[in-house]
One Martini backbone bead per residue (centre of mass of N, CA, C, O) as a GRO file, in nm:
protein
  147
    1UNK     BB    1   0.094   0.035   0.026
    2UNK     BB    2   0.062   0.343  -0.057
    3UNK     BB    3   0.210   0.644   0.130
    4UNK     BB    4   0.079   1.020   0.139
    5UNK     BB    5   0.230   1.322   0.118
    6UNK     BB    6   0.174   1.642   0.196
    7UNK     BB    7   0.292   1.952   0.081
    8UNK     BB    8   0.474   2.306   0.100
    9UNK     BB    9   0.676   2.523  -0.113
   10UNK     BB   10   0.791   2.825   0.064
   11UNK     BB   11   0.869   3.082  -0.173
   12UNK     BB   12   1.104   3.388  -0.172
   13UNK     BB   13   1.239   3.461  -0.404
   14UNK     BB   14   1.530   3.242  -0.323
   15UNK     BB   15   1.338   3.149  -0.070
   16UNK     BB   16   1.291   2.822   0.174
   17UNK     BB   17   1.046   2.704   0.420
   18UNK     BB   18   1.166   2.550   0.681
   19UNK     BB   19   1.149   2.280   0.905
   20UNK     BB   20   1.249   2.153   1.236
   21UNK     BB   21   1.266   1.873   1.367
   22UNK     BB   22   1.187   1.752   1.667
   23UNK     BB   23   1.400   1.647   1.920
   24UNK     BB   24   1.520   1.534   2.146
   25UNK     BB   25   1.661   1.686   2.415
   26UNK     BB   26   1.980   1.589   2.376
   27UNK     BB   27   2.004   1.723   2.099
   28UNK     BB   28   2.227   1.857   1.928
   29UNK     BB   29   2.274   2.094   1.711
   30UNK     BB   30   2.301   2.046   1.353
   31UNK     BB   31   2.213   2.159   1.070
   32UNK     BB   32   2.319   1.904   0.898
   33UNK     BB   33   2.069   1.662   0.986
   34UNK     BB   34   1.852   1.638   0.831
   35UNK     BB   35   1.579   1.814   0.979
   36UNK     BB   36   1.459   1.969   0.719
   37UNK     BB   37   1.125   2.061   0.618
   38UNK     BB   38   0.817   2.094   0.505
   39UNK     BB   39   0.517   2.111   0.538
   40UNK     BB   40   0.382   1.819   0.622
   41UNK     BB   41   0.135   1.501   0.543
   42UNK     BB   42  -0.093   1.335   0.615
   43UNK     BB   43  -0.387   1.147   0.504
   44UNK     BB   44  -0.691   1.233   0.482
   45UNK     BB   45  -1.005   1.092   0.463
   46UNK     BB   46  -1.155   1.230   0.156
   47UNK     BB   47  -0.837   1.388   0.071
   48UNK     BB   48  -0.707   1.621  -0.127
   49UNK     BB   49  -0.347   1.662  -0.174
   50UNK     BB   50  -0.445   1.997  -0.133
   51UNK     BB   51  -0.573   1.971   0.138
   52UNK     BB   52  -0.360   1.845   0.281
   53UNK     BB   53  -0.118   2.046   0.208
   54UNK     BB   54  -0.287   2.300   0.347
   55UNK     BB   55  -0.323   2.198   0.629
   56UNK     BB   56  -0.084   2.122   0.756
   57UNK     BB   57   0.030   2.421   0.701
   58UNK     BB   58  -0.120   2.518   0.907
   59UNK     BB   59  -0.058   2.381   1.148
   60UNK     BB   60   0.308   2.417   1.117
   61UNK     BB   61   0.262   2.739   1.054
   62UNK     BB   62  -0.044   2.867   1.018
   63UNK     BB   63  -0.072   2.925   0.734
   64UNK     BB   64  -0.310   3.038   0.480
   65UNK     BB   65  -0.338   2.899   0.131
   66UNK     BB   66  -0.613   2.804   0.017
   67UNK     BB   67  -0.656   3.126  -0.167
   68UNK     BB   68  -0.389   3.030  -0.332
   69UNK     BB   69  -0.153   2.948  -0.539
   70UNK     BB   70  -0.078   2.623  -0.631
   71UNK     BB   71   0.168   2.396  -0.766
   72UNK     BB   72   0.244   2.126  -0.893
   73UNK     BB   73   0.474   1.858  -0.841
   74UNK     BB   74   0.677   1.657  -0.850
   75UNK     BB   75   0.686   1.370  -0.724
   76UNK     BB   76   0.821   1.155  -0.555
   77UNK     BB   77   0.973   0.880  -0.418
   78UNK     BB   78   0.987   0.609  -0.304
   79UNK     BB   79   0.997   0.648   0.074
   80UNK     BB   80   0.946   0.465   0.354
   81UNK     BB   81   0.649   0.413   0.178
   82UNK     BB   82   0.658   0.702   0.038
   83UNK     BB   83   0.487   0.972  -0.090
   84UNK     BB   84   0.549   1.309  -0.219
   85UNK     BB   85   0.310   1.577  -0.247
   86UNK     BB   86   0.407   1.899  -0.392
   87UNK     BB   87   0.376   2.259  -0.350
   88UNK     BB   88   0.378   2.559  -0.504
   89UNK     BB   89   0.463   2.871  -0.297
   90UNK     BB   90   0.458   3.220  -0.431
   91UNK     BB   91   0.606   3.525  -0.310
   92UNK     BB   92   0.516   3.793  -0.389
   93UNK     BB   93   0.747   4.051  -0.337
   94UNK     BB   94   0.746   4.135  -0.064
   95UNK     BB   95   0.795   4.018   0.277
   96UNK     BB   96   0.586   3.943   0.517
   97UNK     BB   97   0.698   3.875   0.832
   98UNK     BB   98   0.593   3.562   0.999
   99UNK     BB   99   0.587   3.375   1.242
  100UNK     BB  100   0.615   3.043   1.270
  101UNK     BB  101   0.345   2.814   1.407
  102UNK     BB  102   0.353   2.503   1.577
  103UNK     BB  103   0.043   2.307   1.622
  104UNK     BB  104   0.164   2.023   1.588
  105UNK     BB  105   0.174   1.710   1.759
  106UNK     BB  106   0.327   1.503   1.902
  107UNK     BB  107   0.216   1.106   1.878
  108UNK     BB  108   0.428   0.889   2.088
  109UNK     BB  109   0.457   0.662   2.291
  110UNK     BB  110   0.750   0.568   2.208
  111UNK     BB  111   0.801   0.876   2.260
  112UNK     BB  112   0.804   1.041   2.570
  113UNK     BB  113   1.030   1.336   2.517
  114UNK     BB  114   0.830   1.449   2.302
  115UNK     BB  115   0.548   1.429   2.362
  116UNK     BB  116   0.368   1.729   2.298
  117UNK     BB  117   0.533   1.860   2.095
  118UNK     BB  118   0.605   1.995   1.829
  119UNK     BB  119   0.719   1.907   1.556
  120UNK     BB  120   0.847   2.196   1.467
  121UNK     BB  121   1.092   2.417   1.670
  122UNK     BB  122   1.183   2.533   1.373
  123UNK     BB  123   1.264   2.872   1.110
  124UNK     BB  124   1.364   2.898   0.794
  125UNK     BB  125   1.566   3.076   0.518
  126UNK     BB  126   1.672   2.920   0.197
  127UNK     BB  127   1.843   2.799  -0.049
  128UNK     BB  128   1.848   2.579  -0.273
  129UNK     BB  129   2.144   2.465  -0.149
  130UNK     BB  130   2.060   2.448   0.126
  131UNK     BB  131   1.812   2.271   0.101
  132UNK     BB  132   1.949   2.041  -0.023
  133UNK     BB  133   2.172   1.968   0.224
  134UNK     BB  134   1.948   1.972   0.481
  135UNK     BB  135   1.736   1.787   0.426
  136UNK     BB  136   1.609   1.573   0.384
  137UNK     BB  137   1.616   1.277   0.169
  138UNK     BB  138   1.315   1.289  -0.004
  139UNK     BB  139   1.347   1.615  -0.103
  140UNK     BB  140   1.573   1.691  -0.262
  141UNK     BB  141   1.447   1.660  -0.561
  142UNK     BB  142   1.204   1.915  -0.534
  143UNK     BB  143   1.471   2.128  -0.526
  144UNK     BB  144   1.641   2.032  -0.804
  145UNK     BB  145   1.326   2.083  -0.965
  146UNK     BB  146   1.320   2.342  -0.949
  147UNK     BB  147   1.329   2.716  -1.024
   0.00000   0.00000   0.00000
């Protein structure tokens, strides 16, 4: 059974809002740990992949881009049993500048230290060769491919 996941890459001029995925509390940051992130996640019953990757955005950052122009991209190659369905949403303009807040809990009985924490605990915006460096590695296709 293939499992999708829909998220939305949010560019700005020539940079990219990614998130970093929350690790246990032990966790020292580095940067380079592939733990950044578009906002995306799984679907509901009855959720078109646009409906999906929406809401998710939502949940992740606060933004709600409903009403907005989304382009649908290539989907990723099956990874870890999922695929990727990507949309990307383009800043028109000067960016008006809202810090994103992530409202989505992490749900995890096996994973106790992180439990109830928000899913990503920071965001940054980069150019698509720091995003192609640091990102998850199942992401890396959808910035190689944008342009």
């Amino acid at each position: 059974m293939t499992i999708f996941s829909c998220g939305i890459v949010i560019k700005s001029n020539d940079f990219f809002l990614l998130g970093h995925i929350t690790q246990d509390p032990s966790y020292i940051f580095n940067p380079k740990d592939r733990s950044w992130t578009i906002p995306k996640g799984m679907m509901n019953p009855n959720e078109t992949y646009k409906d999906t990757a929406i809401r998710e955005t939502i949940e992740e950052t606060g933004f709600d881009l409903s009403k907005e122009i989304l382009i649908e991209l290539s989907p990723t190659k099956k990874h870890n049993g999922k695929i990727i369905i990507p949309f990307l949403y383009e800043i028109k303009g000067k960016l008006t500048y809202t810090q994103p807040i992530c409202n989505s809990l992490i749900i995890n009985p096996y994973k106790p230290r992180v439990e109830g924490l928000p899913e990503l605990d920071m965001f940054a915006w980069f150019t698509k060769q720091q995003a192609i460096s640091i990102c998850c590695n199942s992401q890396i296709s959808i910035f190689e491919n944008i342009y």
